[in-house]
C-alpha positions as CSV (number, residue, x, y, z in Angstrom):
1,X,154.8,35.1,71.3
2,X,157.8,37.8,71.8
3,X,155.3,40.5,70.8
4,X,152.8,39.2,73.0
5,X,155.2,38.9,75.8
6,X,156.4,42.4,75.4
7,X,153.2,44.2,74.9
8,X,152.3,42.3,78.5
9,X,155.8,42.9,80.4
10,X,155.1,45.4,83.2
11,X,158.6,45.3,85.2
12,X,161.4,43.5,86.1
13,X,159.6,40.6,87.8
14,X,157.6,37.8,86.1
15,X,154.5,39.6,85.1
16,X,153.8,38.2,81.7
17,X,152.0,36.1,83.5
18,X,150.5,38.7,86.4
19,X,149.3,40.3,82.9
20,X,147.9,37.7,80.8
21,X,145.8,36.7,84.3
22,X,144.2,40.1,84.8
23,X,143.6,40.7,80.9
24,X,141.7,37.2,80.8
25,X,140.1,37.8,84.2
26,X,139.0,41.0,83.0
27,X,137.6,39.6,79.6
28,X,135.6,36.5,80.9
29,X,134.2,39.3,83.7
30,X,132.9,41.8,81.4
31,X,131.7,37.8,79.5
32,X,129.7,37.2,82.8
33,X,128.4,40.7,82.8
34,X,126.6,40.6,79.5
35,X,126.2,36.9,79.7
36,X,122.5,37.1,80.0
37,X,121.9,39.6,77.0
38,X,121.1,36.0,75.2
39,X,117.6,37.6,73.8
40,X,118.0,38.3,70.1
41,X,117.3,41.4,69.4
42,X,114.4,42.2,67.5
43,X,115.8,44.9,65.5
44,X,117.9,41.7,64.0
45,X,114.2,40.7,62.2
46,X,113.3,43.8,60.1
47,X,117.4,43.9,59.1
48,X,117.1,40.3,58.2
49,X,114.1,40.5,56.4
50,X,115.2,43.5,54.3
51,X,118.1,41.1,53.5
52,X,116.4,38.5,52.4
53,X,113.6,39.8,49.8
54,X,116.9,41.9,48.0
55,X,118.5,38.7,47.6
56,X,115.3,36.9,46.5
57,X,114.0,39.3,44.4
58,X,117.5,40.7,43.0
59,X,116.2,44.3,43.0
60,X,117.5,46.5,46.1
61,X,113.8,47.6,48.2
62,X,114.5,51.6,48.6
63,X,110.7,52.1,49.7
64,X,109.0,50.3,52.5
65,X,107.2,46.7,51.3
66,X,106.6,45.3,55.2
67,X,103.8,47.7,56.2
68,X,100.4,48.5,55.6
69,X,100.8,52.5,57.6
70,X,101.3,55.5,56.5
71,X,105.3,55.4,55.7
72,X,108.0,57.6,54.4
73,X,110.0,57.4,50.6
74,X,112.4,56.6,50.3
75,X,112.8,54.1,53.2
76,X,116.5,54.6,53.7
77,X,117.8,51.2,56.3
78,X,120.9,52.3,57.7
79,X,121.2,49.1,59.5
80,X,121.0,47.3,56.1
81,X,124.3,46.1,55.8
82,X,124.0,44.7,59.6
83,X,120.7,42.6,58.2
84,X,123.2,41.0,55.4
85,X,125.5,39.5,57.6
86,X,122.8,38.6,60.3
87,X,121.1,37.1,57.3
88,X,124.4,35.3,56.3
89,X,125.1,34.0,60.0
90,X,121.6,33.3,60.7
91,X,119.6,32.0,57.3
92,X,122.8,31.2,54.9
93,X,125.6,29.5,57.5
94,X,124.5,26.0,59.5
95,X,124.6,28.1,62.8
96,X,121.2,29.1,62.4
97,X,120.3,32.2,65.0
98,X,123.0,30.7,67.5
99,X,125.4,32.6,64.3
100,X,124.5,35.9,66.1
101,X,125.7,34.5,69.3
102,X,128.7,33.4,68.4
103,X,129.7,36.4,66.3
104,X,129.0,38.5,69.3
105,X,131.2,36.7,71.5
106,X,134.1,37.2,68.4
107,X,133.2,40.8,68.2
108,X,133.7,41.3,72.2
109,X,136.6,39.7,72.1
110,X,138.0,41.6,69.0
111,X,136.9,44.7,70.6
112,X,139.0,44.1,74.0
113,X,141.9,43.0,72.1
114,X,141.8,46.7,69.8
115,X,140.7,48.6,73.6
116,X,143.9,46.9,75.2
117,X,146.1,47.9,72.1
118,X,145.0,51.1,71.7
119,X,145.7,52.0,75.1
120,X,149.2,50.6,75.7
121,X,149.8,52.6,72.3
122,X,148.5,55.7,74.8
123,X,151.1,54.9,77.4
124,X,148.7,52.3,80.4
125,X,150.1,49.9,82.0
126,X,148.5,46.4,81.3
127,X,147.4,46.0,85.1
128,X,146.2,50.1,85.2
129,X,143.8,48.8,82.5
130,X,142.5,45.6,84.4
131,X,141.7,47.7,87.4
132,X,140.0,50.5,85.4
133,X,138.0,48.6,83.3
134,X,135.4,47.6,85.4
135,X,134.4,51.1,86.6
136,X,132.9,51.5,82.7
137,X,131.1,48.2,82.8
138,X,127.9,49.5,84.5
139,X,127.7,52.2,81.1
140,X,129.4,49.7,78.8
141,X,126.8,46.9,78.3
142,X,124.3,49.1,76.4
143,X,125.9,48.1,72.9
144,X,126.3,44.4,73.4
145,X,122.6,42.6,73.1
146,X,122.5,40.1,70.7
147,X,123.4,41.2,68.4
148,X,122.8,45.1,67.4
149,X,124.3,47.0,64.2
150,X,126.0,49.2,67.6
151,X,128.5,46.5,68.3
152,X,129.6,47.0,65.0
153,X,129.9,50.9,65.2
154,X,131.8,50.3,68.8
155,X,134.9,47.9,67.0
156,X,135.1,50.5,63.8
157,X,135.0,53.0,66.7
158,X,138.1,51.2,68.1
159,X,139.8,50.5,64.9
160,X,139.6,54.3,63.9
161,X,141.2,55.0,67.7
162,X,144.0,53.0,66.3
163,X,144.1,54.7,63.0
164,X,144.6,57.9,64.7
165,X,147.5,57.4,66.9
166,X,149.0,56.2,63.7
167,X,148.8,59.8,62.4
168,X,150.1,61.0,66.0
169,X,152.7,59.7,65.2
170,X,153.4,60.6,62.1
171,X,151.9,58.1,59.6
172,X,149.5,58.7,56.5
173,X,148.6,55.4,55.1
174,X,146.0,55.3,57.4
175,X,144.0,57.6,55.5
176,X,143.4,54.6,52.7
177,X,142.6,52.2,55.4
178,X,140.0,55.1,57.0
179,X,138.1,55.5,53.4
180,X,137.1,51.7,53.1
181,X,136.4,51.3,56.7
182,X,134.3,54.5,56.6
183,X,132.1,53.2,53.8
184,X,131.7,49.9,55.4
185,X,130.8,51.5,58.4
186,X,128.0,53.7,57.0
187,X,126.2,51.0,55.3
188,X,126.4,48.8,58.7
189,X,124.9,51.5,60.6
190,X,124.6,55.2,61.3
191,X,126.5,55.3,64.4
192,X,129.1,56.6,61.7
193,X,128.6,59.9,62.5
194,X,131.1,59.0,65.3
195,X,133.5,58.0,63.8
196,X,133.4,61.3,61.8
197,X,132.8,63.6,65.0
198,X,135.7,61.8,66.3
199,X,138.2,62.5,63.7
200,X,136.8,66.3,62.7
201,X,138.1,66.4,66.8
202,X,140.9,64.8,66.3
203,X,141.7,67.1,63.1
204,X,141.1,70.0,65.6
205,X,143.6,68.8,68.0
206,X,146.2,68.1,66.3
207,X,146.1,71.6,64.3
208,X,145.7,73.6,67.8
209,X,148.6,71.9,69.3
210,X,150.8,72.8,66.7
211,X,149.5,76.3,66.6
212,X,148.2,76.8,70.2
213,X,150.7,74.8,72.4
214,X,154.5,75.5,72.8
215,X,156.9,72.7,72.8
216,X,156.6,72.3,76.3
217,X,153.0,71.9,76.5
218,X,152.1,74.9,77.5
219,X,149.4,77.0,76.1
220,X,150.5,79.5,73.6
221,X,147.8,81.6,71.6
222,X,149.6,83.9,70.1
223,X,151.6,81.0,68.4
224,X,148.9,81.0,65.8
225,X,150.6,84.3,64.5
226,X,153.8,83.2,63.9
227,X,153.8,81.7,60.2
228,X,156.5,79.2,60.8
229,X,153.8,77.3,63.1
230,X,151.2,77.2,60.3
231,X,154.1,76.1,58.3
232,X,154.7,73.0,60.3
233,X,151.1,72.1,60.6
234,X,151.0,72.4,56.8
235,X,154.3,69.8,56.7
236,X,152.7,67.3,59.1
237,X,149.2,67.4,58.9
238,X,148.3,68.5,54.6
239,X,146.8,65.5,54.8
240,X,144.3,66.1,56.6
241,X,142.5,68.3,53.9
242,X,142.5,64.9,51.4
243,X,140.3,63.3,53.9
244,X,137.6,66.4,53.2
245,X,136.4,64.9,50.2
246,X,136.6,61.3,50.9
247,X,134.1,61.7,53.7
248,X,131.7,64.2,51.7
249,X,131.5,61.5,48.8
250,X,132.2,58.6,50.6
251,X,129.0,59.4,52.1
252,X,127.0,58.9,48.5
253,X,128.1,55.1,48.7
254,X,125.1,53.9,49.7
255,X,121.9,52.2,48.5
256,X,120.2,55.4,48.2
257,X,122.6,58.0,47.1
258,X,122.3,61.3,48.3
259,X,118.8,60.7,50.2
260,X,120.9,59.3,53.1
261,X,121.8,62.7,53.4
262,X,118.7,64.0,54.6
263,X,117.4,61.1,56.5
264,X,120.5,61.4,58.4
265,X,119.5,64.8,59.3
266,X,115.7,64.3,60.0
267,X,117.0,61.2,62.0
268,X,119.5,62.5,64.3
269,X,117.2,65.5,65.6
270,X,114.5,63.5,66.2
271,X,112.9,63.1,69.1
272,X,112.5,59.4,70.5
273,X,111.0,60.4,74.3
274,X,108.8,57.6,74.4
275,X,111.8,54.8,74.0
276,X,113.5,53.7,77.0
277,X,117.6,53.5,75.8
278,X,117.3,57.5,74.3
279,X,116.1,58.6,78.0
280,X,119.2,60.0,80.4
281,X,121.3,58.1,82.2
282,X,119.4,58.1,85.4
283,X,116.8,56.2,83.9
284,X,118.4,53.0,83.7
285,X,117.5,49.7,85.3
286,X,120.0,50.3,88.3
287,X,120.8,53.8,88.4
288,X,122.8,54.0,91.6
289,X,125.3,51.7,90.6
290,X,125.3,53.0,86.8
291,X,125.0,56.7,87.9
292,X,128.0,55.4,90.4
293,X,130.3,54.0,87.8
294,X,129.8,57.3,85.3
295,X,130.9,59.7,88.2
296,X,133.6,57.7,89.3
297,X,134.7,57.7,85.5
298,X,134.5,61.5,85.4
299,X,136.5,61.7,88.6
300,X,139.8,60.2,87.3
301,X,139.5,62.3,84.0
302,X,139.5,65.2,86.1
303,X,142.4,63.6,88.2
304,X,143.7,63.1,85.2
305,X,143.7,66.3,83.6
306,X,145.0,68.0,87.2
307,X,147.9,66.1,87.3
308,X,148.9,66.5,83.9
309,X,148.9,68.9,81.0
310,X,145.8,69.6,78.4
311,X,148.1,68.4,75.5
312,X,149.5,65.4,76.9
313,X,145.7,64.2,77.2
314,X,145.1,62.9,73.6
315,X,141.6,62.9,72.8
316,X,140.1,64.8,75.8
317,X,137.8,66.8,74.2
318,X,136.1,64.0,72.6
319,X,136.0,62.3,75.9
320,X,133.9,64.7,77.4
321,X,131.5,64.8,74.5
322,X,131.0,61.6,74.9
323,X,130.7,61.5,78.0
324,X,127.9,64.6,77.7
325,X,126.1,62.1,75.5
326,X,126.1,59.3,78.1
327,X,124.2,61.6,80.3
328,X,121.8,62.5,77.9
329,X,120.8,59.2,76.4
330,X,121.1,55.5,77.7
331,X,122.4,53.8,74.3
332,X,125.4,56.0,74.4
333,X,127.0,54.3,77.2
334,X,128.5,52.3,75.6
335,X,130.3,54.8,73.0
336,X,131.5,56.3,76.3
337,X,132.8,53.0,77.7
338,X,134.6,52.6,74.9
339,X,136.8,55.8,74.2
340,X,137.3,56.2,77.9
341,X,138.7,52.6,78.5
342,X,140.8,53.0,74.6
343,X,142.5,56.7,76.6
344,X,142.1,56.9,80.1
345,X,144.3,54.3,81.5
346,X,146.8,55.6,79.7
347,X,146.2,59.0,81.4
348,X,146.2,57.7,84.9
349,X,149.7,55.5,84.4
350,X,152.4,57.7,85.1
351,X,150.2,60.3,87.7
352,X,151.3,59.7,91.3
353,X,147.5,57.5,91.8
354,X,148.6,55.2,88.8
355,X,152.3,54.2,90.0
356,X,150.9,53.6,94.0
357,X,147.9,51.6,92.4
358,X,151.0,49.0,90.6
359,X,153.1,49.3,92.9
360,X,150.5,47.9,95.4
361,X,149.3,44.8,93.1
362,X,153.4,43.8,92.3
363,X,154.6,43.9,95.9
364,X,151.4,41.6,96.5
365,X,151.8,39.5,93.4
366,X,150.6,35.9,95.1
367,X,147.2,37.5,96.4
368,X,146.9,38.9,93.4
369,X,146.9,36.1,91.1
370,X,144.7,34.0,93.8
371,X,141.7,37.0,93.4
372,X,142.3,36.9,89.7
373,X,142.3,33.0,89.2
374,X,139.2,33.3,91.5
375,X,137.4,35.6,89.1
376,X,138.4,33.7,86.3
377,X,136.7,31.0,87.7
378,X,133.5,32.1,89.0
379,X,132.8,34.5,85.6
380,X,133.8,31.6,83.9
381,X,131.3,29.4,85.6
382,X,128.2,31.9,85.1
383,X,129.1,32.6,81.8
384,X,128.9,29.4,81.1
385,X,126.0,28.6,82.8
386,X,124.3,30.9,80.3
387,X,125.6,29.3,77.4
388,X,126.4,32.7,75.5
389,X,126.9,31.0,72.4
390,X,123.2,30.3,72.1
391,X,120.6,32.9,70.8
392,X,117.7,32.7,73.1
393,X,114.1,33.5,71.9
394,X,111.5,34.7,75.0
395,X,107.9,33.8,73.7
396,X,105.9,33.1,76.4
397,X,106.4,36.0,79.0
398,X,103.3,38.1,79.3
399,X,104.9,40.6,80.9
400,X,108.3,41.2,78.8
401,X,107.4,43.8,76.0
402,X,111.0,42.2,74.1
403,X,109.2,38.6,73.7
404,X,108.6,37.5,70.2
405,X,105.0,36.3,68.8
406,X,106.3,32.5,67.8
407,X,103.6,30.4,68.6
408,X,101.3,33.2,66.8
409,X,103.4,33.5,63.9
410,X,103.7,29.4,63.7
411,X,99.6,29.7,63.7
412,X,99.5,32.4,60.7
413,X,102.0,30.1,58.6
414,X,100.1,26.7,59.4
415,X,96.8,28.2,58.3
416,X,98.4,30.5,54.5
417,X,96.3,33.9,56.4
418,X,97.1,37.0,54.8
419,X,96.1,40.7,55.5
420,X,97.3,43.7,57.7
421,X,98.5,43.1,61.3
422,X,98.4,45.6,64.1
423,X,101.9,44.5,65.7
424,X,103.6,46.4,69.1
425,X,106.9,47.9,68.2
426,X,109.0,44.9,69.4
427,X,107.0,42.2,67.2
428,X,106.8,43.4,64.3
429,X,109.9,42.4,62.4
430,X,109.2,39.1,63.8
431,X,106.0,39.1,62.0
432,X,107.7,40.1,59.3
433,X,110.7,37.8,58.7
434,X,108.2,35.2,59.7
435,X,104.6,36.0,57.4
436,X,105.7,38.3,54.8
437,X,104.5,38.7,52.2
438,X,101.3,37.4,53.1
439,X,101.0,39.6,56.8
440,X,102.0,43.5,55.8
441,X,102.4,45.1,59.5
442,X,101.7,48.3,61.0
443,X,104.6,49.0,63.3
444,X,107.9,47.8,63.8
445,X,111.6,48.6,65.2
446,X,112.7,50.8,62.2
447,X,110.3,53.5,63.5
448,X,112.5,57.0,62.1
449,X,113.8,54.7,59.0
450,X,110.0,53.6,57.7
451,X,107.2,55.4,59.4
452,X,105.5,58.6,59.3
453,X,105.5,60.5,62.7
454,X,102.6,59.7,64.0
455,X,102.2,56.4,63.4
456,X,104.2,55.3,67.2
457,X,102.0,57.8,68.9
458,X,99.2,56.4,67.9
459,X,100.4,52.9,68.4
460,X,101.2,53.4,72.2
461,X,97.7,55.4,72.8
462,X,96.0,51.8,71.3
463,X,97.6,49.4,73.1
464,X,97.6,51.7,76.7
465,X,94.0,52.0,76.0
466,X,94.9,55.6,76.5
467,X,91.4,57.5,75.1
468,X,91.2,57.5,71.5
469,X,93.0,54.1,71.0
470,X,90.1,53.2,68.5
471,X,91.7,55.6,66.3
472,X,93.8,52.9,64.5
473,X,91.2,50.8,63.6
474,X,89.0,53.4,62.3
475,X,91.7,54.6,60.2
476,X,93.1,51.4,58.4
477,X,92.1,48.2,57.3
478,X,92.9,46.2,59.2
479,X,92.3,42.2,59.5
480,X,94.7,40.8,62.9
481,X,95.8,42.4,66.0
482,X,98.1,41.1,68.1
483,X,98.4,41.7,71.6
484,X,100.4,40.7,74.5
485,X,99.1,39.5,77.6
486,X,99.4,42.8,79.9
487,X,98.0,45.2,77.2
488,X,95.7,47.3,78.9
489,X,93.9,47.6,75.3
490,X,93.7,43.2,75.5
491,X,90.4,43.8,78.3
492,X,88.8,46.7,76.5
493,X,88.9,44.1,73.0
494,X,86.8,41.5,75.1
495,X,84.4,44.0,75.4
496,X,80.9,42.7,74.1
497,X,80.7,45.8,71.3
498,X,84.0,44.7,70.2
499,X,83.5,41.5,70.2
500,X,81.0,41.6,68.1
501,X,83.8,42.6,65.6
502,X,87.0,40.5,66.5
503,X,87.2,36.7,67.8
504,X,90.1,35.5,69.5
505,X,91.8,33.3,66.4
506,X,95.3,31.9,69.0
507,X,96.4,32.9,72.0
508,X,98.8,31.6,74.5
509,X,100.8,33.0,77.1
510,X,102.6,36.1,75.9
511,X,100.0,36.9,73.1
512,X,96.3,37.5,71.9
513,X,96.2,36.8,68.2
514,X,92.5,38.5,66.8
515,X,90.9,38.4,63.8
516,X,87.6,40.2,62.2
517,X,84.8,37.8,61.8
518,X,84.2,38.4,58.6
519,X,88.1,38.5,56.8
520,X,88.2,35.1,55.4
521,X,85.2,36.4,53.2
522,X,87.5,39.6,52.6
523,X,89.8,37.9,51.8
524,X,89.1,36.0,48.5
525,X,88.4,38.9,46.9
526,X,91.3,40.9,47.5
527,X,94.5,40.6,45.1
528,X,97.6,38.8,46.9
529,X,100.1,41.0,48.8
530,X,102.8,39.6,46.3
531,X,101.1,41.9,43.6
532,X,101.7,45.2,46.4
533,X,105.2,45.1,46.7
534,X,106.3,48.5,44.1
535,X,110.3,47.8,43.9
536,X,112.5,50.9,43.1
């Protein structure tokens, strides 16, 4: 309780609890904010399903099993450590999906706690951090659906922010603690590539202001002459060079060995135009307000930076790049939330802006606590009344492309079909953790992990109608499509010609479940999809 009390103490006055009342208020906002991000997501489903036929079968799947479409080899799931503790939370534990739920709401909270830590390590004053954290929110949610292998990347993201102002201050047994986390992280998801961009930054930094930067913080380039500067470096930072190694092996630990390698390449150049949370920022759902909150962020960096010196701003650089990837894609928010609310406040605290912003909340201490009790009790009350410790599943909303295929999939059990299902991207690991191995699909959310590259194409020209969506059919087997509700390709299907070929087999308000006439006579004389499945 001493700890706690001094890591909240903010002046001479009472202000533990002025503190404790913004940190909370602040929490149970950011709660209400992504209160409604209930939906599991459907990324959870092929991760789960990955999960489970390795611990049915024993033998680890390194080339795709769930589809019927062309497909790449190996199949390398960076996510497939996420899908064993989904599958834990969700299949193995008595939560049941609510697990994923409930895990976020531990993960959001574990994250603010390491965010709060990390920046009164940097120098912020507890209320500096209240008041800035909601400027981030409108670029922060992006990570926090229910539940994605991101939120994962975003506390390791935090933890290694703690790890390195450990070294800043002079430590090196962080470096043991960074190896296992690194490996964890890397076979949870690939958003490692952070956490190593981040500390090949920090590496930088820390070298250049020994060699560039005088003692007073000023910038001195020809200090990298001198060879009693190199000479320090070397004393403080030889450590550095031991974590060379660890992350170019540490990389090999891995289901797949060095074929991560390249996958990790092919994947992070590749192009994704065509999916909503990899188009810029401006494309959101509210863009003044999130366009708002990223220049107002921007803003007190520079104010920041103007006020005080380059090398008394830890972590800049890496600040801006992520801020530069915020711009550029949607899902990165989030990474930007984070390192900017883990370094800025600590920034803005002793500039002329952060002692007038806590001098104005102390001298009106009473008001204060009245807004803050107020927003602890209105967040708390919507967040509540979205009961964010249950995992919601939308089925029946024709219009949402995110809703899942339940009452087809509870059709396809009830009746033992089997065959190849043309899913939409969204459904298919549904179908999947749901039918297989009886329903092989040909599309789901692993898109870069499993499929060949023009498998999505040709998957949004079918079911826009676009011309040439018959292309898919003529070029597979196929026995099912499903459809939702607002596919443009769902009236082209009730076409006479084409119904002369497919008959509706289920359909209810979200989805159109078909079937060929003529594949239950296909079917018993084809061998079962248990015998397809080619483990390696």
């Amino acid at each position: 309780m001493i700890r706690l009390r001094n890591a909240l103490l903010i002046g001479r006055h009472r202000d533990f609890r002025l503190a404790a009342c913004g940190l909370a208020a602040i929490l149970v906002a950011f709660l209400a904010y992504v209160a409604r991000l209930s939906d599991v997501t459907h990324d959870a489903f092929h991760e789960m399903s990955l999960a489970r036929l390795w611990l049915q079968t024993g033998v680890f799947p390194t080339s795709d099993v769930f589809a019927f479409t062309h497909t790449v080899s190996p199949t390398v799931h960076h996510e497939w450590g996420t899908g064993l503790i989904l599958y834990w939370v969700a299949e193995a534990s008595p939560l049941g999906l609510d697990g994923m739920a409930i895990l976020r709401l531990i993960l959001i909270v574990g994250l603010g706690a390491l965010l709060y830590r990390v920046a009164r390590n940097e120098g912020a004053h507890p209320l500096i951090f209240c008041m800035l954290a909601p400027v981030v929110f409108p670029v922060l949610w992006v990570g926090f659906a229910n539940l994605r292998a991101q939120l994962f990347t975003l506390v390791f993201l935090a933890i290694e922010l703690l790890l390195l102002q450990s070294d800043r201050r002079g430590g090196r047994r962080w470096v043991g603690t960074w190896s296992v986390l690194y490996v964890i992280w890397l076979n949870v998801h690939a958003g490692f590539v952070v956490g190593v961009a981040l500390l090949a930054v920090h590496i930088v930094e820390r070298w250049s202001g020994v060699l560039l930067w005088n003692r007073s913080g000023v910038w001195d380039p020809n200090g990298a002459l001198h060879q009693d500067r190199w000479h320090a470096a070397w004393q403080r930072y030889w450590h550095h060079f031991v974590l060379i190694p660890i992350t170019l092996l540490g990389v090999l630990c891995n289901p797949w060995g060095w074929d991560y390698v390249p996958y990790l390449i092919r994947a992070i150049g590749l192009p994704r135009t065509t999916m909503l949370e990899w188009q810029p920022l401006w494309m959101t759902h509210n863009p003044l307000v999130t366009l708002a909150s990223f220049f107002a962020s921007l803003l007190l960096v520079a104010y920041a930076a103007r006020n005080r010196r380059w090398s008394r701003l830890n972590g800049w650089f890496f600040v801006c790049l992520a801020a530069y990837m915020c711009l550029k894609h949607l899902r990165h928010g989030s990474l930007y939330g984070v390192v900017w609310l883990a370094l800025v406040p600590g920034w803005l605290t002793p500039t002329e802006l952060g002692r007038s912003a806590i001098a104005w909340f102390q001298n009106r201490r009473s008001w204060a606590m009245i807004g803050l009790a107020a927003v602890l009790v209105g967040c708390g009350a919507f967040t509540v009344a979205h009961a964010p410790w249950r995992s919601t599943m939308p089925s029946g909303s024709p219009a949402s492309l995110m809703s899942y295929p339940v009452g087809a999939c509870d059709f396809l059990v009830e009746c033992g079909w089997q065959g190849n299902m043309v899913t939409p991207f969204a459904s298919g690991g549904y179908v999947s953790w749901r039918c297989h191995p009886r329903i092989l699909v040909s599309l789901d959310g692993r898109y870069e992990v499993a499929y060949r590259g023009d498998v999505l194409p040709k998957h949004d020209r079918f079911f826009a109608g676009n011309p040439g969506w018959e292309q898919l059919l003529e070029e597979y087997e196929i026995d099912f499509l499903l459809v939702h509700q607002s596919d443009a390709v769902r009236d082209r299907l009730m076409e006479e010609r084409f119904q002369r070929v497919w008959s509706i087999a289920y359909e209810d308000s979200g989805f159109v479940l078909l079937a060929r006439r003529e594949f239950l006579t296909r079917l018993e004389d084809r061998p079962n999809p248990e015998d397809r499945i080619n483990l390696h």
